[in-house]
N, C-alpha and C positions, 0 to 999 in steps of 0.2 A: 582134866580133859582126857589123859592116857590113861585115869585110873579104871572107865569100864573094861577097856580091853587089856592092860595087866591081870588083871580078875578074870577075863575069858579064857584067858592062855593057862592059869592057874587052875581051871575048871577043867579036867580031862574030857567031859563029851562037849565042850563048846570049842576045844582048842579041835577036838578031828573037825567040827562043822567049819571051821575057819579054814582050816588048814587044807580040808574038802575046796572050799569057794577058791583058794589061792591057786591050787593045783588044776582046775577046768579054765580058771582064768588065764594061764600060763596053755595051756592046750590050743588055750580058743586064741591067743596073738601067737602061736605058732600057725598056726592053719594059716592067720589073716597074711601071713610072711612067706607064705608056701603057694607058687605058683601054677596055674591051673596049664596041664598040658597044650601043647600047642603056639604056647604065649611066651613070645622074646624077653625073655626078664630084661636084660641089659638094654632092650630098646623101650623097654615099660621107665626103669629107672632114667634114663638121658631123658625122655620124655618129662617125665615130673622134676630132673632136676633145669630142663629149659622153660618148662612153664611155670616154676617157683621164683623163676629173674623177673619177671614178667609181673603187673599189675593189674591185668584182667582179674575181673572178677569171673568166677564159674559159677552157673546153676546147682551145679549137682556138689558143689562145696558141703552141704546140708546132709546129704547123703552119704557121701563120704567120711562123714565127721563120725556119724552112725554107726559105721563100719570100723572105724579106727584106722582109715587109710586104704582098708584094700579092697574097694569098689576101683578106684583109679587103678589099682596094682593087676588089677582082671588074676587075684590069689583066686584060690579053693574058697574060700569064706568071703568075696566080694562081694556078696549082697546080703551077707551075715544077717542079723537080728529084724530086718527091717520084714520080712515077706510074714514074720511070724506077731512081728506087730499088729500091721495092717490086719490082720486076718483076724487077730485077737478083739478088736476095737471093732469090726466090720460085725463079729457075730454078737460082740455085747450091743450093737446100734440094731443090732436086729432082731432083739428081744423086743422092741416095744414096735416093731412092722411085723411080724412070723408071729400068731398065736401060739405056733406047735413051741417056736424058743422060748419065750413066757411060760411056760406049760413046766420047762424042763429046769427053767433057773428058779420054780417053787417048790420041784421035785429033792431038793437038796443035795446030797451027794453022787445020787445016781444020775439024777439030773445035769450034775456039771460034767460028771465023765464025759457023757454022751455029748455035751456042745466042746468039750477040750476036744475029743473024738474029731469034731467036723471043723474045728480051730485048723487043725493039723491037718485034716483033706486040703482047706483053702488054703494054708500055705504052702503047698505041694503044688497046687495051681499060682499059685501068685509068683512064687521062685522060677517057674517057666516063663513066666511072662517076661518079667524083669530081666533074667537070667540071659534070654534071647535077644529083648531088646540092646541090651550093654553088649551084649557080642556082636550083633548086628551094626552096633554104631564104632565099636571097636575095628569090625572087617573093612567101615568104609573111612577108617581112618577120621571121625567125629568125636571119640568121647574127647581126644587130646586134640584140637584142632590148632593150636599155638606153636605145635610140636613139628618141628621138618621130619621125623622118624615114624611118625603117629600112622602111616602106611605099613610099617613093619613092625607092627605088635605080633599081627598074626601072620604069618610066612607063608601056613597052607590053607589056599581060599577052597575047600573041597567041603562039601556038604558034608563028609563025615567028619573033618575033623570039627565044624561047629556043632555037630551033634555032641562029639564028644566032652565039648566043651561046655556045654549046657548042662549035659550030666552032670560032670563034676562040678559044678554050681550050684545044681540043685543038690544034690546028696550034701553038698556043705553046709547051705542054708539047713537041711533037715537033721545033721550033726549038732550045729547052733540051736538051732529048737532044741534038741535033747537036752544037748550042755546045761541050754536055761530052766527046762523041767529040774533037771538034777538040783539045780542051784535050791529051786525052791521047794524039792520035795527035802534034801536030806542036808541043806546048808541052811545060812543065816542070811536073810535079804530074799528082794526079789529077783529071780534069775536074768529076767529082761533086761531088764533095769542095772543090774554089776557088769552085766556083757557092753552095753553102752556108756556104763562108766568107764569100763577099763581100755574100751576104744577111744574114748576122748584123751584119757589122761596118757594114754600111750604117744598120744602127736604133742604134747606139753613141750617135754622137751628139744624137741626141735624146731617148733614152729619159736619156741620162746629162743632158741640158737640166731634162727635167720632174723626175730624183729634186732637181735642185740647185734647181730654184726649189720643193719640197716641203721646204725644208731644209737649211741650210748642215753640220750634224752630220751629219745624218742621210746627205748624199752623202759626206761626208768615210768614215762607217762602210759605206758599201756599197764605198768604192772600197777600203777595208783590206779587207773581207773577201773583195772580188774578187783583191786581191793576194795572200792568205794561198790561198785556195784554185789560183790560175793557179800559185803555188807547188808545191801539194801535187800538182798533175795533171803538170807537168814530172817530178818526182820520180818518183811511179809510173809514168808511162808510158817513162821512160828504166831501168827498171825491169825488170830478165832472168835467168832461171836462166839459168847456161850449163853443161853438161851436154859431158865434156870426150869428144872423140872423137880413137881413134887407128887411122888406116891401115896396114896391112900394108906393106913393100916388096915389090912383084914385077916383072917382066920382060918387057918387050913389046918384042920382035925383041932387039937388043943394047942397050937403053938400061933404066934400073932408075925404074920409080916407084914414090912412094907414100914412106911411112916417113915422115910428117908428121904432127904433132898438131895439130887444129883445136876448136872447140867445135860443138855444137849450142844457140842461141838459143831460150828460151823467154822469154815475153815476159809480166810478171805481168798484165796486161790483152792477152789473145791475141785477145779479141773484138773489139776495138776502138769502135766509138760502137755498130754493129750492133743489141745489143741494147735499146738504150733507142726506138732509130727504130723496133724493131718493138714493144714494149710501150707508146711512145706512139701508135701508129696503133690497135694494138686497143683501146687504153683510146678514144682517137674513135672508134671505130664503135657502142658501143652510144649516145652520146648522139645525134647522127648517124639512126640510124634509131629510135631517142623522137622526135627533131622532125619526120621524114618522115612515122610512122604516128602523130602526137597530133592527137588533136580536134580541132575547132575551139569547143566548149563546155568545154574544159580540163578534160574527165572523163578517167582514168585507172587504167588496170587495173594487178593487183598487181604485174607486174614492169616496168611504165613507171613506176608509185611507188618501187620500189628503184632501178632507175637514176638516176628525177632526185633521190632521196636520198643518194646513197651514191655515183655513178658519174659524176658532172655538175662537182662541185666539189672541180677540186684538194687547196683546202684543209682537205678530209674525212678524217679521218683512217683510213677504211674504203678511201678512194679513195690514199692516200699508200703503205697493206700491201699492195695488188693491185697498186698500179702496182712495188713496191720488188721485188716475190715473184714477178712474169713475167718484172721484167729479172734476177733470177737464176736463170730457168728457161732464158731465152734465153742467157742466156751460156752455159750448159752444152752449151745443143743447140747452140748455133754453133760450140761449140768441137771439141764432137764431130765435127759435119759438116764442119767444114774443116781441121781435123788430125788424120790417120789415124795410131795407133800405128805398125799391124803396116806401112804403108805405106814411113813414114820409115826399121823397122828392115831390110825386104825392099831395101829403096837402098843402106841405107849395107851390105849383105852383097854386095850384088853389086859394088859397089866396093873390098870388100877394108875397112870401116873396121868399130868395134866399140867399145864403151863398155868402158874400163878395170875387169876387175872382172863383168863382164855379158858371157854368152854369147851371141852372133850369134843371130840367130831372134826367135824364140819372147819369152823371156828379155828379150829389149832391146826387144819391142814392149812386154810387160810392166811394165817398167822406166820405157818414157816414160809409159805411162798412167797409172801411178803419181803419177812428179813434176806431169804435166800438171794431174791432179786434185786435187795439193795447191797447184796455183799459183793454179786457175780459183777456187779457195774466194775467198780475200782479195780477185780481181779484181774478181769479182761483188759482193761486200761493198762495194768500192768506188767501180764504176760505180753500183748503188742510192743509193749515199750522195750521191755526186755528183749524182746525179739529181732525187732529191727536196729537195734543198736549198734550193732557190726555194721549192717546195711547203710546206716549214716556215716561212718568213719568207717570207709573203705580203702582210704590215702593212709591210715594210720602207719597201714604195713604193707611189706614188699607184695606181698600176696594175696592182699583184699581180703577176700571173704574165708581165704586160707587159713586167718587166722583164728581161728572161729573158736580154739580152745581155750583164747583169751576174751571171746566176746559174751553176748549176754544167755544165748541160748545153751552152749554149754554148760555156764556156770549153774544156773537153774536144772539143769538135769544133776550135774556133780554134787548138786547143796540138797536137792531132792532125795535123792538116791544114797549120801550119807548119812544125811538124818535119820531116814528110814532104817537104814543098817540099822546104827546106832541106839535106836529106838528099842530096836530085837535083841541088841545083844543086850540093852539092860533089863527089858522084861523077862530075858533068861536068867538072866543072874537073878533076878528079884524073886522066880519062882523059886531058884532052886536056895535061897535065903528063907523064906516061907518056908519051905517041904524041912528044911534044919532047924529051922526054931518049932516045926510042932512034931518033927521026933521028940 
């Protein structure tokens, strides 16, 4: 298991790409531990350490976890990776509404500049949004509501200093952007994706401190069920129709190609974490704006009453069927949106290839919509499942949904996100075994 990355460290340009990823990784949980002017550290920390005695669940636990802890902490980087996500998923969902983004993701490389281009305008816009909101509910003493001190995060309530404070929020999100560009121009993995692994695996250790002083059983049974489940997410995610594909031989000048059998990969989770990062943002927006537009005499109208009934508390079971029921809406639509039938079957005809059994066209786009849509059933079934699983053992631990580095949704991004590495570092080694054996 250690032997690809002994060999990485042995390989002088894969040991700086590692060594690269280690060193922004190490930046970016500084930033996340560096607090944004204005903001009472010692009353941020009393806060998170009074509402970690505490068994409420929080909404924005999900968010949090994203960030690797410092969305609560209102650091420099508290809304980290998320504005550049959103943004990212928003313009690929708008390749198939916007002819002009369809236009540009055929155009190939010049093409993607220009939509990475307007990626980065939107998260510039989204990191204000967010950025304002979380200050906004910080000034009126909301993000931490559990907390007796949650009034004196911010000391000076003066318009500039929330301007100020937004700034530095946003310029941090837009530092994180860079960070993950870098990851994945000049390192190994995706940059997105290391920056949200390294925020998860950053709260491991302590959130795994407080289940074990809640309880020697009780940690003993959270770490079996985190190992029964980091089980079942390897399994599934290593998990693929393959769909056998056969080339024609033909002829180009004097030499014969083609006449090879290969498969086509489907993969039983095609969506990959996607849909739950979109059905846990929408499930935060409606408490989100409850707390922005609620009274200050705590009167409330009929549907600021159903959200903070039904939409506020994870472990609601109204709130567990909405949140289960978008991530299998979102898996569908994602799957649609970024694997086109007829697309895959108009390639492989004009390359001469054809599914055993299944006529070229028409017929073979048909064919993949088929299997796709019998694979996307059970994925979704089990990206939800995975999902809500913290949401159902909320009592497990002191801090409910706190715990979340031990529940199903991180695991699934941590098991995604290594594999993937993983993946990279041995197709690097594999080339450069190649590029030596045919010197």
């Amino acid at each position: 298991m250690l032997s690809p990355l002994v060999a990485a460290f042995r390989t002088p340009d894969l040991r700086k790409k590692i060594l690269f990823v280690v060193g922004i990784l190490i930046l970016y949980r500084l930033g996340a531990t560096l607090p944004s002017p204005g903001v009472d550290y010692r009353a941020v920390n009393a806060c998170l350490d009074e509402v970690s005695k505490g068994s409420s669940a929080d909404i924005y636990s999900l968010i949090n976890m994203f960030s690797g802890g410092a969305l609560l902490q209102l650091s420099v980087f508290a809304i980290g990776i998320m504005p550049y996500i959103t943004a990212s998923i928003i313009v690929q969902l708008l390749t198939v509404v916007i002819p002009r983004f369809e236009q540009l993701r055929k155009e190939g490389q010049s093409g993607q500049a220009k939509m990475t281009q307007y990626t980065r305008y939107l998260t510039v816009g989204l990191a204000i949004l967010q950025s304002t909101g979380i200050v906004a509910l910080a000034a009126r003493g909301d993000l931490l509501r559990n907390c007796s001190r949650s009034n004196d995060i911010i000391h000076d309530k003066s318009i500039w200093s929330y301007i100020v404070i937004v700034a530095v929020m946003v310029a941090g999100a837009c530092v994180v952007m860079w960070f993950g560009e870098l990851i994945t121009e000049r390192g190994i993995g995706n940059g997105m994706s290391l920056l949200i692994f390294a925020g998860i695996a950053s709260r491991i250790p302590a959130e795994g401190k407080n289940i074990y002083d809640s309880g020697t059983l009780r940690f003993v049974l959270v770490c079996v069920a985190a190992l029964v489940i980091l089980a079942g997410v390897v399994f599934i995610e290593q998990g693929q129709r393959r769909i056998p594909v056969q080339y024609a031989k033909r002829m180009v000048g004097r030499k014969m190609y083609g006449g090879s059998s290969t498969y086509l990969p489907l993969k039983v989770n095609q969506a990959g974490v996607i849909p739950v990062i979109f059905a846990s943002s929408l499930l935060y927006l409606p408490q989100l704006i409850l707390q922005l537009t609620g009274s200050n005499d705590g009167e409330q109208s009929g549907w600021q009453k159903f959200i903070s009934n039904y939409l506020t508390d994870p472990g609601n079971w109204v709130y567990i069927l909405v949140y289960f029921a978008l991530i299998i809406f979102f898996t569908y639509f994602y799957v649609a949106v970024t694997f086109n039938p007829e697309e895959r079957a108009d390639d492989m005809r004009k390359y001469g290839g054809f599914i055993p059994g299944i006529r070229p066209g028409q017929p073979t786009a048909d064919y993949l919509g088929y299997v796709l849509s019998r694979i996307t059933l059970p994925g979704s079934f089990y990206l939800g499942i995975i999902a809500v699983l913290p949401n159902l053992f909320l009592e497990i631990g002191n801090s409910g949904v706190q715990n979340m580095p031990f529940g199903g949704t991180s695991v699934l991004i941590m098991v995604v996100v290594a594999l993937d590495s993983v993946k990279q570092v041995n197709s690097q080694l594999m080339q450069r075994k190649y590029e030596g054996f045919l010197k």
